[in-house]
ZADO-1210 file (C-alpha; in nm, 4 decimals, padded with zeros to 6 digits):
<atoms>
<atom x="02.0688" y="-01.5318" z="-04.0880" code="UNK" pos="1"/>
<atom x="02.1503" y="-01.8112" z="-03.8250" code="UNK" pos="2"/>
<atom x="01.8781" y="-01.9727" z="-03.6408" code="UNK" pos="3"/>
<atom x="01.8574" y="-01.7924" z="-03.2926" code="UNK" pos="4"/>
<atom x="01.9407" y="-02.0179" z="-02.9783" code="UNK" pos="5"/>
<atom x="01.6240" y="-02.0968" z="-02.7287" code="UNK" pos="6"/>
<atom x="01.5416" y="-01.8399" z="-02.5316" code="UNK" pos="7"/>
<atom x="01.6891" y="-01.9435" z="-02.1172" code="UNK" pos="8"/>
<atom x="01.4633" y="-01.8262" z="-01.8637" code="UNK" pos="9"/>
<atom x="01.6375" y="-01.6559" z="-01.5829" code="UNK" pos="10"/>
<atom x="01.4652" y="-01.6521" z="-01.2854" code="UNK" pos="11"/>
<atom x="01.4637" y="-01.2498" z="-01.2062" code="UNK" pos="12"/>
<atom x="01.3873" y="-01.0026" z="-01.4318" code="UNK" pos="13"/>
<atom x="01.2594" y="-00.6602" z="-01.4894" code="UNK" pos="14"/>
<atom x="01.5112" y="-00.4847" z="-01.2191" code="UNK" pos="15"/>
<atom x="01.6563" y="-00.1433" z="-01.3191" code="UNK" pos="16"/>
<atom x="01.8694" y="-00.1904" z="-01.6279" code="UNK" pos="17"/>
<atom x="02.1646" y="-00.2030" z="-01.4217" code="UNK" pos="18"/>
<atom x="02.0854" y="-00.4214" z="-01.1985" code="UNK" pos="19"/>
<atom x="01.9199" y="-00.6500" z="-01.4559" code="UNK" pos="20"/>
<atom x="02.2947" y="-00.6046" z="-01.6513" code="UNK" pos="21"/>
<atom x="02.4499" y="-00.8010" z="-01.3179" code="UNK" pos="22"/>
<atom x="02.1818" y="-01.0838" z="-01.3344" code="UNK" pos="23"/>
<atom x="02.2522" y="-01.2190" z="-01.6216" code="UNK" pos="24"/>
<atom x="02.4645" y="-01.4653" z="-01.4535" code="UNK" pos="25"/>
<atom x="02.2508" y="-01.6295" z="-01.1972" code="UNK" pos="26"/>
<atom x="02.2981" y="-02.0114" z="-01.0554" code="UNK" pos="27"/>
<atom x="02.0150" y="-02.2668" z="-01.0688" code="UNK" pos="28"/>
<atom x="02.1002" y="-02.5879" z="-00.8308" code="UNK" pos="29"/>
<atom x="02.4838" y="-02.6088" z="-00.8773" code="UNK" pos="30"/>
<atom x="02.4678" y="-02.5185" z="-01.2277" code="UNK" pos="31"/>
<atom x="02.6097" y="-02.1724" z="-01.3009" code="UNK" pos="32"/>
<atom x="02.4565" y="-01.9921" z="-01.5920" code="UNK" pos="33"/>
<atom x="02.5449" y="-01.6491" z="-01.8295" code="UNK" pos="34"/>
<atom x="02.3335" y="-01.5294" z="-02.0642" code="UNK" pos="35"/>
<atom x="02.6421" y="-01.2866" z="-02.2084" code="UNK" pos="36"/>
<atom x="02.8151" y="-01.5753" z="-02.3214" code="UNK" pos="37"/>
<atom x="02.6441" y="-01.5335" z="-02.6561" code="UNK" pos="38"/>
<atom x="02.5117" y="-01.2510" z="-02.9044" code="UNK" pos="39"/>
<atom x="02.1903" y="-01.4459" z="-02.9168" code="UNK" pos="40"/>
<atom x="02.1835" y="-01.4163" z="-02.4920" code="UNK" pos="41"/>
<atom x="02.3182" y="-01.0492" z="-02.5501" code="UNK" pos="42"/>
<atom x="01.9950" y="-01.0169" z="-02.8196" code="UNK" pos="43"/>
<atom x="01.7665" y="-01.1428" z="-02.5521" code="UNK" pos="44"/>
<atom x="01.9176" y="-00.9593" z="-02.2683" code="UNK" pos="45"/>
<atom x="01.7808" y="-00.6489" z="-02.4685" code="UNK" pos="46"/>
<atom x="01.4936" y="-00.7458" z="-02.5628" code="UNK" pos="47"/>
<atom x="01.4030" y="-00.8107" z="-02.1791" code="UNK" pos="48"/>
<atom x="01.5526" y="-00.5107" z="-02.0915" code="UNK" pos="49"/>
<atom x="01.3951" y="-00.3003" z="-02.3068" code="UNK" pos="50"/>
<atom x="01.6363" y="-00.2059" z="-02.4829" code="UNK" pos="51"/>
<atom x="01.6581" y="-00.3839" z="-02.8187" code="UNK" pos="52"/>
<atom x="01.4757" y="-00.1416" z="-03.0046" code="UNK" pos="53"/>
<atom x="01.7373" y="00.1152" z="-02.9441" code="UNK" pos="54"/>
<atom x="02.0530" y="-00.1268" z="-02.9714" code="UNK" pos="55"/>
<atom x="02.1796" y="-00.4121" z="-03.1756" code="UNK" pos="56"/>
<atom x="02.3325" y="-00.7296" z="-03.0472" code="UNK" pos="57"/>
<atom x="02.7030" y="-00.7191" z="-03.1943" code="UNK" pos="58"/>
<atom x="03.0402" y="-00.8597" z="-03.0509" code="UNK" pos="59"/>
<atom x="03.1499" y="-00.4744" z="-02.9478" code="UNK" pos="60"/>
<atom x="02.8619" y="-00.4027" z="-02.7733" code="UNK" pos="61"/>
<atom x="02.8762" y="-00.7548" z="-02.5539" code="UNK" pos="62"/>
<atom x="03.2635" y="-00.6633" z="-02.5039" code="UNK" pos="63"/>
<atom x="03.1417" y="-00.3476" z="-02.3582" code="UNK" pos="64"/>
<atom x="02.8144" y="-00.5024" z="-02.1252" code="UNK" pos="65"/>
<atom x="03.0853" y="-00.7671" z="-01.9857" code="UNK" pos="66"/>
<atom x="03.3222" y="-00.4847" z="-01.8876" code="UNK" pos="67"/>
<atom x="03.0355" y="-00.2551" z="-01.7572" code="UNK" pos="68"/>
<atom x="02.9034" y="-00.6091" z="-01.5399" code="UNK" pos="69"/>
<atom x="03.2600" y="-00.6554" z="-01.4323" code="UNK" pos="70"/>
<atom x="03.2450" y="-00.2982" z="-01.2854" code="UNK" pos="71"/>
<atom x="02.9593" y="-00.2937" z="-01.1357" code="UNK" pos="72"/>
<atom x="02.9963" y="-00.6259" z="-00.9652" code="UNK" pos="73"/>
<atom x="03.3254" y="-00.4937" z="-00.8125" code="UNK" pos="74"/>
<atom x="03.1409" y="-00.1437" z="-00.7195" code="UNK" pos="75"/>
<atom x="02.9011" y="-00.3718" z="-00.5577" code="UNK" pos="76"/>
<atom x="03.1263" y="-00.5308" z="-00.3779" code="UNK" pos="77"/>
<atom x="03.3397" y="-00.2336" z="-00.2544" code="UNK" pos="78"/>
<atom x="03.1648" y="00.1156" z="-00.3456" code="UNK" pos="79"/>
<atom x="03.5131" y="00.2540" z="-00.3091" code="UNK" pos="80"/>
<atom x="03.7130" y="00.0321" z="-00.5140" code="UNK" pos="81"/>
<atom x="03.9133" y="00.3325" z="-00.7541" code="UNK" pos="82"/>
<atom x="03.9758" y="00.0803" z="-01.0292" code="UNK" pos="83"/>
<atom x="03.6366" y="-00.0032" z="-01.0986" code="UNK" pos="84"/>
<atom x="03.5018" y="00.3081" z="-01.0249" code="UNK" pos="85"/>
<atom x="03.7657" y="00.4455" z="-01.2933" code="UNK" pos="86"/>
<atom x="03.6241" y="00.1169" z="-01.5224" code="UNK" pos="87"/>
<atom x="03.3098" y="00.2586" z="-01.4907" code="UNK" pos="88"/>
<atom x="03.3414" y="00.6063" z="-01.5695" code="UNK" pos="89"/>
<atom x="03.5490" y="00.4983" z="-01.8946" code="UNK" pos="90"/>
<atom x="03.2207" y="00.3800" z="-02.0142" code="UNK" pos="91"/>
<atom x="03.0574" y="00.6618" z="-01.9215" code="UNK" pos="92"/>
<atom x="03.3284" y="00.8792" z="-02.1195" code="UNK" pos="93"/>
<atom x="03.0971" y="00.7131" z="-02.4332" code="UNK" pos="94"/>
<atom x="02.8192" y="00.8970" z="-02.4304" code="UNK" pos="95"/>
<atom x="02.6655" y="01.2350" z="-02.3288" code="UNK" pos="96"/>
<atom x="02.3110" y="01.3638" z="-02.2635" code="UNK" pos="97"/>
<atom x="02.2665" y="01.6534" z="-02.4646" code="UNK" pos="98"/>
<atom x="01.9626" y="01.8857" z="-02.3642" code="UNK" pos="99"/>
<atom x="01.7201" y="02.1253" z="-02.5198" code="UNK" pos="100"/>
<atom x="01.4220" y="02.2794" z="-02.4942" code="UNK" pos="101"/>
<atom x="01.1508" y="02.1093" z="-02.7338" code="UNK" pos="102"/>
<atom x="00.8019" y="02.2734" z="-02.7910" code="UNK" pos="103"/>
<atom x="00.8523" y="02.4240" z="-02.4799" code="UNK" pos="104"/>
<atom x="00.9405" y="02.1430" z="-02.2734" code="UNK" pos="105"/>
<atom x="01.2201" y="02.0206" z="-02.1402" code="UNK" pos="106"/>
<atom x="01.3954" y="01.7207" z="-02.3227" code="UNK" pos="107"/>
<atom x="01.7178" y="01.5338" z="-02.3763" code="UNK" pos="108"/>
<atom x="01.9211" y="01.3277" z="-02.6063" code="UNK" pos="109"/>
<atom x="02.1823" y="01.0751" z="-02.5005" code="UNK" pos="110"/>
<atom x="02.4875" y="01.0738" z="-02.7973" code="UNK" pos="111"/>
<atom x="02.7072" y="00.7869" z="-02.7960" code="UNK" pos="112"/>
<atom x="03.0906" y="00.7726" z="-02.9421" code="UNK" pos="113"/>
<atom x="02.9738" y="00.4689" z="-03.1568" code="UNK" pos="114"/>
<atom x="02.6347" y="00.2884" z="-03.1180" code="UNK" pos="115"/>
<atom x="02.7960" y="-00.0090" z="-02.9882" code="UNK" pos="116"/>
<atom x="02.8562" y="00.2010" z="-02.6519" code="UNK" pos="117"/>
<atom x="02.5019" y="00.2178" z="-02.5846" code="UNK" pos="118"/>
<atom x="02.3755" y="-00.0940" z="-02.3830" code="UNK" pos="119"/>
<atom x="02.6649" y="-00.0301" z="-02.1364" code="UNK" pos="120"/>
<atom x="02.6380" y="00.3688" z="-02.0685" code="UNK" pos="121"/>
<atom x="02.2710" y="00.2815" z="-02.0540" code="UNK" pos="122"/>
<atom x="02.3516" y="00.0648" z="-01.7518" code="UNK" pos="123"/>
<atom x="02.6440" y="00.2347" z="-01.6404" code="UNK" pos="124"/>
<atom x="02.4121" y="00.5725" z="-01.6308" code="UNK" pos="125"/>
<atom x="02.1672" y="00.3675" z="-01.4563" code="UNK" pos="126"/>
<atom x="02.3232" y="00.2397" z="-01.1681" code="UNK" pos="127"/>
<atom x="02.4652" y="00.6040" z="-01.1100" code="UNK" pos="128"/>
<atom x="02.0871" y="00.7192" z="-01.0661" code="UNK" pos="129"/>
<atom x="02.0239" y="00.4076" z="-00.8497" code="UNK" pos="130"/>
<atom x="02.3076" y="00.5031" z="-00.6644" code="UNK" pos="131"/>
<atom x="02.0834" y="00.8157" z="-00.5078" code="UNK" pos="132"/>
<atom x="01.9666" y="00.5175" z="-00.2518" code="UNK" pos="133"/>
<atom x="02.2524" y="00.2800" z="-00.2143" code="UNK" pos="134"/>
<atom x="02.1409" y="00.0771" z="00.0684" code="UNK" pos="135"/>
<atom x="01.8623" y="-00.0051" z="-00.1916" code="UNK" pos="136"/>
<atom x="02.0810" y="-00.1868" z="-00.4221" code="UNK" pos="137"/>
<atom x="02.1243" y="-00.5709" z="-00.2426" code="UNK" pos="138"/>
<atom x="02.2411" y="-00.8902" z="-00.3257" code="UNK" pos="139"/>
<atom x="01.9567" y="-01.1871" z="-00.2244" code="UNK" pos="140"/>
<atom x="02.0330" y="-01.3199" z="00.1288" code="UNK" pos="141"/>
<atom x="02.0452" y="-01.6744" z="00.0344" code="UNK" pos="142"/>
<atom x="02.4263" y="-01.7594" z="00.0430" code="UNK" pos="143"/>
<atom x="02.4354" y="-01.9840" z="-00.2372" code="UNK" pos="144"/>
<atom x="02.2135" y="-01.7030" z="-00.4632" code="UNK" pos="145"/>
<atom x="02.3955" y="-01.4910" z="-00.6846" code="UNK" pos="146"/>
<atom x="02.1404" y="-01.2456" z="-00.7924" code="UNK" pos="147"/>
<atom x="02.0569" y="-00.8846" z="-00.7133" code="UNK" pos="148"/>
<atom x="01.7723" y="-00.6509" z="-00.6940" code="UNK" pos="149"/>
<atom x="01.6686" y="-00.3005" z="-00.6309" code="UNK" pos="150"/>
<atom x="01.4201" y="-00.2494" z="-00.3192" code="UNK" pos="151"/>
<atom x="01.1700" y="-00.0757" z="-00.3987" code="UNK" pos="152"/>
<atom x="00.9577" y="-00.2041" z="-00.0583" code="UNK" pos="153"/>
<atom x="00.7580" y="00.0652" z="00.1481" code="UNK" pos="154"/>
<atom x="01.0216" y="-00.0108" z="00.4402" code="UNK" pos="155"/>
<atom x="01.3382" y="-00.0975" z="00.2666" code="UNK" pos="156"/>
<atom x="01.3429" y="-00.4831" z="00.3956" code="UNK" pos="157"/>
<atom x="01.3194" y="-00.6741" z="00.0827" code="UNK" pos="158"/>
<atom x="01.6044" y="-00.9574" z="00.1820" code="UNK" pos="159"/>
<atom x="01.4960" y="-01.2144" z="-00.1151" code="UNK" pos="160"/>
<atom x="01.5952" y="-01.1888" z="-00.4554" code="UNK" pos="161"/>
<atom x="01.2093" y="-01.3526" z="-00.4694" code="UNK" pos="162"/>
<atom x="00.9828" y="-01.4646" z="-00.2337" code="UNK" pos="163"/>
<atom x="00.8825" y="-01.7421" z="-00.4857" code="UNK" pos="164"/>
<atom x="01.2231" y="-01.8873" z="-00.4679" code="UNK" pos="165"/>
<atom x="01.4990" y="-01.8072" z="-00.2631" code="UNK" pos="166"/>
<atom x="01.2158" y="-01.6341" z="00.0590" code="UNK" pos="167"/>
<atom x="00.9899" y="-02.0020" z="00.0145" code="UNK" pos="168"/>
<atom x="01.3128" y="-02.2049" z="00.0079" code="UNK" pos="169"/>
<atom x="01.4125" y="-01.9817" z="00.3253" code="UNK" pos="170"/>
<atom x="01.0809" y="-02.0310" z="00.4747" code="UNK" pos="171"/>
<atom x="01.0776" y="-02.4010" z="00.4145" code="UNK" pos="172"/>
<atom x="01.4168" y="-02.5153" z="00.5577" code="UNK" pos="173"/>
<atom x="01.3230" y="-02.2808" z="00.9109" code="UNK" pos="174"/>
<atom x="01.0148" y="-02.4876" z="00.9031" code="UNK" pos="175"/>
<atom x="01.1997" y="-02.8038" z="00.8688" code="UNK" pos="176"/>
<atom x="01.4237" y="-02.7259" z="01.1319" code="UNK" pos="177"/>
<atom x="01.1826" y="-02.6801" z="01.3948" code="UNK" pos="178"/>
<atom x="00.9795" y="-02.9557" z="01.2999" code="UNK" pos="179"/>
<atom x="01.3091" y="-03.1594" z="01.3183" code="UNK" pos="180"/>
<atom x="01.3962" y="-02.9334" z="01.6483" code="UNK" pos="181"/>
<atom x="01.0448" y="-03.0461" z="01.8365" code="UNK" pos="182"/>
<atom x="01.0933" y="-03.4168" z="01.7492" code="UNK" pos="183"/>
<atom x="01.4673" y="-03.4669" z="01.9089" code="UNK" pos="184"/>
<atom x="01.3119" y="-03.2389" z="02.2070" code="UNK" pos="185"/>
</atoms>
């Protein structure tokens, strides 16, 4: 077995699997990063998403997660677009949630064409239950910030994909300004 590559830190994680599917690219200064370019990135990307116990890291299944980001990044972008919403519910066309009634209790089993199909009708499935609040799903405000999240805030006004980084940064260069702003004046 090959030696696995370092783990890269991305600097969001922990969204919805969907949305966490989109940030695996993400930019940090000018440098423009994807963890899918690998099966040791796709092997991590499950692991943080929870998902690795369920799902192996193989070259079908990372064909499928970039066509299922593709999609959604295009949905994202136009939540009308026909071709990727048709994209999208090829993937779904993989899998099914069969239910049943187990010790008395309600429970269900999602069935997959071939195992490989999983990671992507996992997020695919996902970002159709996120879809319930749309105007939840957002992109970071910072223009040069790639990354998404899902607002979960009391009032729906999250604007930063993190306060840490892209809100301080945001913070800092409006405090700049007016300091800059009150010496010229």
């Amino acid at each position: 077995m090959a030696a696995r590559e370092t783990v890269r830190q991305r600097p969001l994680t922990g969204e919805p699997v969907a949305v966490d599917l989109l940030n695996t690219r993400w930019v940090a200064g000018t440098e423009h990063h994807d963890l899918l370019d690998s099966l040791d990135g796709l092997a991590q990307w499950l692991d943080e998403s929870g998902l690795a116990p369920r799902f192996e890291a193989g070259p079908t299944a990372l064909d499928h997660l970039l066509s299922t980001r593709s999609a959604l990044a295009r949905l994202l972008e136009d939540p009308r677009d026909p071709e990727a919403a048709a994209d999208l519910n090829a993937v779904l066309a993989h899998g099914s949630v069969r239910r049943r009634l187990d010790r008395g209790a309600p429970a269900s089993t999602v069935e997959f064409d071939a195992p490989s199909w999983g990671p992507a009708w996992t997020a695919a499935a996902d970002f159709l239950d996120l879809r319930e609040r749309p105007d939840r799903i957002r992109g970071c405000a910072n223009p040069g910030c790639v990354l998404h999240f899902f607002d979960t805030s009391k009032n729906g006004t999250r604007r930063w994909c993190s306060m840490s980084g892209c809100g301080n940064r945001a913070k800092a260069a409006r405090h700049h300004a007016r300091e800059r702003a009150g010496r010229t004046a």
